[in-house]
C-alpha positions as CSV (number, residue, x, y, z in Angstrom):
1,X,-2.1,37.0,-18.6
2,X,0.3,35.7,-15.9
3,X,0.3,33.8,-13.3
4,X,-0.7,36.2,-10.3
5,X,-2.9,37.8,-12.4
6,X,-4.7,34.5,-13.1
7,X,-5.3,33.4,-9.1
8,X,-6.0,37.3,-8.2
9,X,-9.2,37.7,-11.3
10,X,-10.5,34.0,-9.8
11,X,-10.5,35.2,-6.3
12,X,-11.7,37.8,-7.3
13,X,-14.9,35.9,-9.5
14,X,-15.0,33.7,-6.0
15,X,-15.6,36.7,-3.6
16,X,-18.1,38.5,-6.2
17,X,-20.2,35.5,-6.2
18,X,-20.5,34.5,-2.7
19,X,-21.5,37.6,-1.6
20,X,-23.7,37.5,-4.4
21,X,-25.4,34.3,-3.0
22,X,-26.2,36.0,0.3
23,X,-27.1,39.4,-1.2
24,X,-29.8,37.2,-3.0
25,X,-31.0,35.2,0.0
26,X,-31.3,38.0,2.2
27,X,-34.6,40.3,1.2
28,X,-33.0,43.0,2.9
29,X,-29.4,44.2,3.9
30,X,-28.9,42.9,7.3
31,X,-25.6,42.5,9.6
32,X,-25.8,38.5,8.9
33,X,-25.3,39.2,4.9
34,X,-22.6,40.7,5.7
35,X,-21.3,38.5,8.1
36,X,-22.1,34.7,6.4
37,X,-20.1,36.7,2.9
38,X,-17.4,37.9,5.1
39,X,-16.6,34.9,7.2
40,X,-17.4,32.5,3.3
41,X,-15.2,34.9,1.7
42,X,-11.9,34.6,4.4
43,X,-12.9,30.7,4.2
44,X,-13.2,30.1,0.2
45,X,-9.9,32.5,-0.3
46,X,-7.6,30.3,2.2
47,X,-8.9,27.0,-0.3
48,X,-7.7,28.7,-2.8
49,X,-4.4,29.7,-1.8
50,X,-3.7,26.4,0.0
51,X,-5.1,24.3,-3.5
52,X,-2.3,26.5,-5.0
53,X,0.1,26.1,-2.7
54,X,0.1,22.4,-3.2
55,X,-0.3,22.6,-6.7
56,X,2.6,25.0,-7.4
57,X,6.2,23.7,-7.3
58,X,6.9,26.1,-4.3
59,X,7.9,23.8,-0.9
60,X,6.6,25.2,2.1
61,X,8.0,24.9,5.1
62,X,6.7,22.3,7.8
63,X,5.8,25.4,10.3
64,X,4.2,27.2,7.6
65,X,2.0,23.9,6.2
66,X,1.0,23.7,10.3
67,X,-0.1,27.4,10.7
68,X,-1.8,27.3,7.3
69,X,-3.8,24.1,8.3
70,X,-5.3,25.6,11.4
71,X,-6.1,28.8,10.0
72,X,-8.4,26.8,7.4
73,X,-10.0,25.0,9.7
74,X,-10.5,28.1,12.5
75,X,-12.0,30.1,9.5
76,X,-14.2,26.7,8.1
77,X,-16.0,26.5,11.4
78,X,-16.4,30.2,11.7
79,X,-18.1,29.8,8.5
80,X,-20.0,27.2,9.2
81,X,-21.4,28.5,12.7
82,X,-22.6,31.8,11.3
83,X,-24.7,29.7,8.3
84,X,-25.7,27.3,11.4
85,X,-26.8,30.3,13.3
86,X,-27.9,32.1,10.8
87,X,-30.6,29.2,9.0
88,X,-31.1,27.1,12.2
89,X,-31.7,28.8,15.4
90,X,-34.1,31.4,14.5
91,X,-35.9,33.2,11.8
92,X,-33.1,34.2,9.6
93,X,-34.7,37.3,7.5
94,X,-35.5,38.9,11.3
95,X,-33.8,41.9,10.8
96,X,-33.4,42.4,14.4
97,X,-31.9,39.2,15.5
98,X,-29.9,39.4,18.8
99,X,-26.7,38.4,17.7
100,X,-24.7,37.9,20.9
101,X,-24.5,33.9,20.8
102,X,-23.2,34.4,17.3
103,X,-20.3,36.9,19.0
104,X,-19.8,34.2,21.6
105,X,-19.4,31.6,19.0
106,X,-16.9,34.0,17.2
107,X,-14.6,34.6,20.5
108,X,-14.9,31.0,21.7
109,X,-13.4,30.0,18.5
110,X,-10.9,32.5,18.4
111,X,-9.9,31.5,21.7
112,X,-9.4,27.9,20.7
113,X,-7.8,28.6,17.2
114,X,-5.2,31.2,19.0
115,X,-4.2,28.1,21.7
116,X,-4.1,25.6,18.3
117,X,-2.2,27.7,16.5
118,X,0.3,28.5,19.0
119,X,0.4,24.5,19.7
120,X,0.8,24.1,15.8
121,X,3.6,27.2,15.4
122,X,5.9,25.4,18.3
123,X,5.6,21.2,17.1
124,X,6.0,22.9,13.2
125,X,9.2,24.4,14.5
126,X,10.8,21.3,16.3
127,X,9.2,19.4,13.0
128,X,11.1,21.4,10.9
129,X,14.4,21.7,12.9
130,X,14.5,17.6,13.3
131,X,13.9,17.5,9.3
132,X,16.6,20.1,8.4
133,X,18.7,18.2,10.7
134,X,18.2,14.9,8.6
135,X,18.4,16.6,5.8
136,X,21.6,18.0,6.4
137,X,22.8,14.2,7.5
138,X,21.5,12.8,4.4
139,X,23.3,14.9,2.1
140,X,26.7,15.0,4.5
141,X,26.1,10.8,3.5
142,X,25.2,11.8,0.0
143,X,28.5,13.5,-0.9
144,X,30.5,10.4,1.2
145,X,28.9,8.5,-1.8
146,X,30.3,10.9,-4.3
147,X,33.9,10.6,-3.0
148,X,33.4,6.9,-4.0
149,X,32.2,7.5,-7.3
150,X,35.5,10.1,-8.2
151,X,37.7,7.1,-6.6
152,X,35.8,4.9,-9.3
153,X,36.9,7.1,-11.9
154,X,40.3,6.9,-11.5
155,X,40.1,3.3,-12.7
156,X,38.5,4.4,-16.2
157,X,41.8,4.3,-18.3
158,X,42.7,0.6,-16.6
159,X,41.9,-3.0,-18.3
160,X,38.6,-4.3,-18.4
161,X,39.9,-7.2,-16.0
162,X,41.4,-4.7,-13.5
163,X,38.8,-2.3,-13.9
164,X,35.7,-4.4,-13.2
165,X,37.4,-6.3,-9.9
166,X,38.5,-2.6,-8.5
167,X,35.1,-1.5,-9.0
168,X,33.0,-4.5,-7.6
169,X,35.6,-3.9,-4.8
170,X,34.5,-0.6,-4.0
171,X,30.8,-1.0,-4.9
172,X,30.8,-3.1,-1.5
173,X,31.9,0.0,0.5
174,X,29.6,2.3,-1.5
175,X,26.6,-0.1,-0.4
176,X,27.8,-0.2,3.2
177,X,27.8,3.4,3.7
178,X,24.4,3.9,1.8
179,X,23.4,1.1,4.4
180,X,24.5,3.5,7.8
181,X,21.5,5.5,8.9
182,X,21.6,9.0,8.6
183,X,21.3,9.8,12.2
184,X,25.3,7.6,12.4
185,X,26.7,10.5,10.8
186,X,25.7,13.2,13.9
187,X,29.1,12.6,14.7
188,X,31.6,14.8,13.4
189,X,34.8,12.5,14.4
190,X,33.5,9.5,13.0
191,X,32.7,11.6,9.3
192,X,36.6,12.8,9.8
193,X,37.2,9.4,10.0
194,X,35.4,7.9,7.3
195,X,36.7,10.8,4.9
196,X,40.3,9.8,5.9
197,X,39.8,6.0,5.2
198,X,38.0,6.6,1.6
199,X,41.5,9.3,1.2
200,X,43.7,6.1,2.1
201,X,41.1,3.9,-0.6
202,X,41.7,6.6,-3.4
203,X,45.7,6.5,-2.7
204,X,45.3,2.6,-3.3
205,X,43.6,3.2,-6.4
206,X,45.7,5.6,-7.8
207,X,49.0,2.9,-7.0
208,X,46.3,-0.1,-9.0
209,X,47.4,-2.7,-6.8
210,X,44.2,-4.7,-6.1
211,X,45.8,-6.5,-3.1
212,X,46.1,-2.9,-1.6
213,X,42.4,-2.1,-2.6
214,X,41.3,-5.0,-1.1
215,X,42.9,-4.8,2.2
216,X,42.1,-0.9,2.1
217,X,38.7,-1.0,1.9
218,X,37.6,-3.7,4.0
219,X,39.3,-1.6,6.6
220,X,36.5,0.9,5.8
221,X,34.0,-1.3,5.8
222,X,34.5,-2.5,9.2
223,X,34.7,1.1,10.3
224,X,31.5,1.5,8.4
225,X,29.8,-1.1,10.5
226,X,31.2,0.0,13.3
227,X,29.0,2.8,13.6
């Protein structure tokens, strides 16, 4: 048995037995059965999901993660007013109980979870635009960090001696520019910049004159602190 098959047979067993609950409490069908196994039902099926949401190796979106919250909670409290109004306020096994404060209940939260949701959909958006942004920043920086390491090849074939001063030389620039903060590399002219100086430290490699490393990259260092 797969997967889907798995969540839809235990949502399924959920359901069945809520409204099995309820269909037992109640001595006859009334319009509250159905209503506390509807609104437990919606309520029990969006734990579910959400428990296998974060469970599952899928990565929801920020927007998605703020939507799906308030839809839990909107359909928790429904939940919880009709067994409130249902066991609390009156007789519950009347079987002609006025249900208009229940209605009331229903729309008032609607009305709230609508202006919520709304609330949520819009600061999930700019949530999730700010952290694509910084995600695209981090991984512009990320491949920076890559150029380094190919410049750090080209001194496999060398001496130990030569090898280990050309590297220690560059590991300095390597920690500099992990040091900049993502949010540095917004700009596009000062990226250009940095990818011509580690182009000018990879020329200096490839001639293995240490004095030229040297000077080289301390030239991009300073331009990394710069920033």
């Amino acid at each position: 048995m797969n997967n889907i098959a798995k969540i839809i047979l235990t949502l399924a067993v959920i359901c069945i037995a809520i409204a099995g609950v309820f269909h037992l409490i109640f001595p006859t069908f009334v319009a509250l059965e159905a209503l506390c196994s509807l609104t437990g039902i919606l309520f029990a099926s969006t734990v579910f999901f959400n428990l296998w949401s974060v469970t599952s190796s899928v990565r929801m979106p920020v927007r998605v993660v703020s939507r799906n919250i308030v839809i839990y909670i909107i359909l928790g409290l429904s939940f919880l007013w009709t067994l409130l109004f249902t066991f609390v306020s009156d007789d519950w096994a009347a079987p002609d109980r006025n249900l208009k404060t229940l209605y009331i209940g229903y729309l008032i939260l609607l009305i709230v979870g609508s202006t919520v949701w709304l609330i949520a959909d819009f600061g999930g958006s700019a949530a999730q635009s700010k952290s694509d942004s910084v995600q695209s920043l981090i991984a512009e920086r990320e491949q920076l960090l890559v150029l380094i390491d190919r410049i750090m090849l080209v001194t496999d074939s060398w001496n130990n001696g030569a090898k280990y001063e050309a590297n220690r030389i560059l590991s300095e620039s390597k920690s500099h520019l992990r040091a900049v903060p993502a949010g540095k590399l917004k700009d596009t002219t000062a990226c250009a910049d940095i990818k011509v100086s580690l182009s000018a430290l990879q020329s200096a490699v490839e001639s293995a004159d240490i004095a030229t490393i040297k000077e080289t990259n301390l030239k991009l260092i300073n331009k990394l602190k710069s920033l």
